[in-house]
MIMI-779789 format. One record per residue: residue number from 1; x, y, z of N, C-alpha, C in turn. Coordinates in Angstrom, 2 decimals. Atoms other than C-alpha are relative to their C-alpha. Layout:
+-----+---------+---------+---------+---------+---------+---------+---------+---------+---------+
! num !      nx !      ny !      nz !     cax !     cay !     caz !      cx !      cy !      cz !
+-----+---------+---------+---------+---------+---------+---------+---------+---------+---------+
! NUM !       X !       Y !       Z !       X !       Y !       Z !       X !       Y !       Z !
...
+-----+---------+---------+---------+---------+---------+---------+---------+---------+---------+
***
This chain:
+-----+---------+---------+---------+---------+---------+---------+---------+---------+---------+
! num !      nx !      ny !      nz !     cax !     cay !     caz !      cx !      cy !      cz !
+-----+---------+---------+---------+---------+---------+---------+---------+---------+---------+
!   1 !   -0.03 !   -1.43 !    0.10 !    2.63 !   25.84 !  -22.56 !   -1.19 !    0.42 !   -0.85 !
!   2 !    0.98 !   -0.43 !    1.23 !   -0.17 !   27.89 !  -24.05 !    0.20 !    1.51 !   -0.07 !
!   3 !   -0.57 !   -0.98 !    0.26 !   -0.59 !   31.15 !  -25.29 !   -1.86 !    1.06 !    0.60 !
!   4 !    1.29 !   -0.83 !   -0.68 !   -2.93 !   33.77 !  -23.45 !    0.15 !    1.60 !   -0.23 !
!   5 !   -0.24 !   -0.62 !    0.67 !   -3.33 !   36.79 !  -25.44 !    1.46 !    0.56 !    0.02 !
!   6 !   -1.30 !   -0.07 !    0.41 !   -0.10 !   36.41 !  -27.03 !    1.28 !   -0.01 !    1.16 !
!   7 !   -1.13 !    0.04 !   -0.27 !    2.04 !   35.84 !  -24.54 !   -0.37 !   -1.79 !    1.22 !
!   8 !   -0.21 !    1.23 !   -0.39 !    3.21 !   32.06 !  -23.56 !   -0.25 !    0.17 !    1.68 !
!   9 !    0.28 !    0.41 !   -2.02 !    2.63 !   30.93 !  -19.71 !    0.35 !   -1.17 !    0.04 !
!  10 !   -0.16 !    1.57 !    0.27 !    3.90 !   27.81 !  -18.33 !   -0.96 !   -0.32 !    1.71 !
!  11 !    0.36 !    0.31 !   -0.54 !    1.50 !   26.45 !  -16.23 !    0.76 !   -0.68 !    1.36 !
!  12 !   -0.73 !    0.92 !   -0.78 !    2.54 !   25.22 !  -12.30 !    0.57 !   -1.29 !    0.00 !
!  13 !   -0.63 !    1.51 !    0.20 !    2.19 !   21.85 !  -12.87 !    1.22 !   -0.06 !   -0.76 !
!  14 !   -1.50 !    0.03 !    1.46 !    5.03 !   22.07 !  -16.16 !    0.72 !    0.28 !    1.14 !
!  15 !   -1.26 !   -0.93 !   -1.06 !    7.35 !   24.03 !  -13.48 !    0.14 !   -1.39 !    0.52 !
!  16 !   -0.82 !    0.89 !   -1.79 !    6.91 !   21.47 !  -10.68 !    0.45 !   -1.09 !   -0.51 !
!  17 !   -0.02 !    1.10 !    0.59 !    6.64 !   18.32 !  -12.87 !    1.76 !   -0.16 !   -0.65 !
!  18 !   -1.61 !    0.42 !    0.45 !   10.60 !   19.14 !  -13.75 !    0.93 !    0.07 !    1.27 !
!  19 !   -1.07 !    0.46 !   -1.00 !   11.53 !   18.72 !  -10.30 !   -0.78 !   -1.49 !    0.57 !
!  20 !    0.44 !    1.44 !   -0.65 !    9.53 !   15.58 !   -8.75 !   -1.34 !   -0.32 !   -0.84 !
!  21 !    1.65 !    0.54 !    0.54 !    6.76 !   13.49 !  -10.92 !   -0.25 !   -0.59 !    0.96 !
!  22 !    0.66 !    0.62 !   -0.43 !    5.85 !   11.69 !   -8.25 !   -0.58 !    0.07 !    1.36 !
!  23 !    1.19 !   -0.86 !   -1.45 !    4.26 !   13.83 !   -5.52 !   -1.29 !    0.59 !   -0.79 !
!  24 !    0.89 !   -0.93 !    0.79 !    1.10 !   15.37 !   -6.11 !    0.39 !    1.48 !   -0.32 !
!  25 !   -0.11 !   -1.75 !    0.37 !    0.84 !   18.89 !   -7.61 !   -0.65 !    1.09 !    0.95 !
!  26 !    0.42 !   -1.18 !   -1.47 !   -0.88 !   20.40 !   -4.40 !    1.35 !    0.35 !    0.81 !
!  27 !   -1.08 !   -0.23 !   -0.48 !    2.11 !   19.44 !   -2.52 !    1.39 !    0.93 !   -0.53 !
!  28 !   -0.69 !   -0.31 !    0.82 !    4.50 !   20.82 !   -5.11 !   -0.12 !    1.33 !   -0.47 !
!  29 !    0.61 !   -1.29 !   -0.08 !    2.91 !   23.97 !   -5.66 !    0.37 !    0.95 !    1.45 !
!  30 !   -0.40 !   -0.48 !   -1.54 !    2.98 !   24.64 !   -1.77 !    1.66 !   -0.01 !    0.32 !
!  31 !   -2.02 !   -0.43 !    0.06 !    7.15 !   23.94 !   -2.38 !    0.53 !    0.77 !   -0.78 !
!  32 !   -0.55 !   -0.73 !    0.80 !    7.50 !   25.81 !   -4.76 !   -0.23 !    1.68 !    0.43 !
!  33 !    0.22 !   -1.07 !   -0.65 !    5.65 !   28.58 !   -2.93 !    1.11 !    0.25 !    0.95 !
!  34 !   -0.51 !    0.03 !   -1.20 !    7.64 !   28.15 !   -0.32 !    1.45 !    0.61 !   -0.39 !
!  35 !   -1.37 !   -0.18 !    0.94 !   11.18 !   28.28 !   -2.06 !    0.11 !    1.22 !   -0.56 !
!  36 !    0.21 !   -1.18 !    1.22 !   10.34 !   31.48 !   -4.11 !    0.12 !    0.51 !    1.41 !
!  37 !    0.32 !   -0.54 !   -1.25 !    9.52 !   33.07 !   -0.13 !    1.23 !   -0.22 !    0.82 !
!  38 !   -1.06 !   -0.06 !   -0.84 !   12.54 !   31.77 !    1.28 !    1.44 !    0.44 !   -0.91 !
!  39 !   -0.86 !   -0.43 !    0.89 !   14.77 !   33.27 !   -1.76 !   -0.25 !    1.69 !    0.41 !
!  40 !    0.28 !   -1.78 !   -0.35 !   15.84 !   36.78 !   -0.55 !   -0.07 !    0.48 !   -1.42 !
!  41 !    0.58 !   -0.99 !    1.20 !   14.10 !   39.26 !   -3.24 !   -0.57 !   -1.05 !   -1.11 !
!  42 !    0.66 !    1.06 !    0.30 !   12.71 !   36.51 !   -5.32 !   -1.03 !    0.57 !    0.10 !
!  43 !    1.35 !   -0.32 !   -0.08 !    9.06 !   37.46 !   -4.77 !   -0.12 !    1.45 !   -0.45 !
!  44 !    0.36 !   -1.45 !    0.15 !    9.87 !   41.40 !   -4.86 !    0.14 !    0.03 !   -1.80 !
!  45 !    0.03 !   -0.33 !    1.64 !   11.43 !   40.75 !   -8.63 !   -1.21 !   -0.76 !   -0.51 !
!  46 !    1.15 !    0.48 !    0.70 !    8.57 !   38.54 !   -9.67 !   -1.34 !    1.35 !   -0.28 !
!  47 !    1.24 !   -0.68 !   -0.14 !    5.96 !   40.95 !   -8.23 !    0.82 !    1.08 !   -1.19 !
!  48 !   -0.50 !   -1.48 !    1.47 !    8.02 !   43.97 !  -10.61 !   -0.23 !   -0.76 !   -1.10 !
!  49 !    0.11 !    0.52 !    1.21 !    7.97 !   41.59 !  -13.53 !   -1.79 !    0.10 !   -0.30 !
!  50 !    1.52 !   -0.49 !    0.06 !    3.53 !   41.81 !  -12.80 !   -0.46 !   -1.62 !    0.33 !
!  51 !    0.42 !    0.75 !   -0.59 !    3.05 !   38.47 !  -10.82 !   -0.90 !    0.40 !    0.50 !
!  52 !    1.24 !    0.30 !   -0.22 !    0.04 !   37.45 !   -9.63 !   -0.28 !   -0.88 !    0.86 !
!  53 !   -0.61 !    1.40 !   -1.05 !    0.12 !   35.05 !   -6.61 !   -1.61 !   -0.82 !   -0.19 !
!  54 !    1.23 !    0.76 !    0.64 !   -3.64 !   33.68 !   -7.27 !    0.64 !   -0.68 !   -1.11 !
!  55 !   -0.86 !    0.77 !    0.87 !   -2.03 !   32.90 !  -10.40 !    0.39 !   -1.05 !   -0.46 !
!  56 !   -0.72 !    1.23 !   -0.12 !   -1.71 !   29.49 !  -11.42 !    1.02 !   -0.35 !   -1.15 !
!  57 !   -1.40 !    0.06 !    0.89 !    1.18 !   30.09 !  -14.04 !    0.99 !    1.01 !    0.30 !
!  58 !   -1.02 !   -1.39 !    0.28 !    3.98 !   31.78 !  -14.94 !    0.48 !    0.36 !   -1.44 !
!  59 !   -0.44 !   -0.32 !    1.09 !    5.33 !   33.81 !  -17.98 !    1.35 !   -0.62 !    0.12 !
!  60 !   -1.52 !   -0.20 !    0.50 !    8.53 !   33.04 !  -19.60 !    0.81 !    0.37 !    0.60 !
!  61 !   -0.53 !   -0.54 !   -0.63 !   10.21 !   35.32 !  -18.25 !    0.00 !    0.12 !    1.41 !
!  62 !    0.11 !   -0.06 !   -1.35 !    8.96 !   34.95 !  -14.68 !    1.08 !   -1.43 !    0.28 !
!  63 !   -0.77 !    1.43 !   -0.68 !   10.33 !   31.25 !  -14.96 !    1.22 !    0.07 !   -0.26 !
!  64 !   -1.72 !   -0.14 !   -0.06 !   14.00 !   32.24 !  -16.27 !    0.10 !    1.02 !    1.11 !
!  65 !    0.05 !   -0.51 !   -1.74 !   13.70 !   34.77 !  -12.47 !    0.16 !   -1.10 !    0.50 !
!  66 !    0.10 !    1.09 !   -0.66 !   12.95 !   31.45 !  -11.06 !    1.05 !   -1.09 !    0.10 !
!  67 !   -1.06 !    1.22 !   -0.22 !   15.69 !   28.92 !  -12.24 !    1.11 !    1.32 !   -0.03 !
!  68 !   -1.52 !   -0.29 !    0.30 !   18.23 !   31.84 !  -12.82 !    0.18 !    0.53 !    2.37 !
!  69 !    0.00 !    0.01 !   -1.78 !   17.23 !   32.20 !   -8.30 !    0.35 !   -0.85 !    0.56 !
!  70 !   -0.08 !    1.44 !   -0.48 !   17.03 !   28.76 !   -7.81 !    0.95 !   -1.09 !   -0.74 !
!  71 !   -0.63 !    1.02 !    1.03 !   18.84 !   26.98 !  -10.57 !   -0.94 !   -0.70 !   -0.81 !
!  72 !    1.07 !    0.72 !    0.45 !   17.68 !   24.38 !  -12.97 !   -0.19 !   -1.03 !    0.89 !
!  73 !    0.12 !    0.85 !   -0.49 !   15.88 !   21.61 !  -11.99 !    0.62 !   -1.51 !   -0.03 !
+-----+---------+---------+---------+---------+---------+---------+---------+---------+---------+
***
């Protein structure tokens, strides 16, 4: 995690790396895309929270949206 003016981000890799270490992170990225897209509203609350799909993190708060959609990993 780092901190980008003041507010934490957790990088993709961190996200994906707590569901499979042993795929690459291209692949994993592209599932995770995928998953967020096949979660009805999922993408619409991210985008309100101020997602960024270029983006290669997420806030805090975007990632409790994410497991409280999906569950934990």
């Amino acid at each position: 995690m780092k901190r980008i003016h003041n507010t934490c981000v957790w990088p993709y890799g961190t996200c994906l790396t707590l569901f499979s270490r042993t795929k690459p992170t291209s692949l994993l990225i592209e599932k995770m895309k995928k998953w967020i897209l096949l979660c009805p509203g999922l993408l619409q609350r991210l985008y309100d929270l101020g997602y960024q799909p270029n983006c290669r993190s997420f806030t805090p708060l975007e990632v409790r949206v994410i497991i409280d959609a999906l569950g934990e990993p």
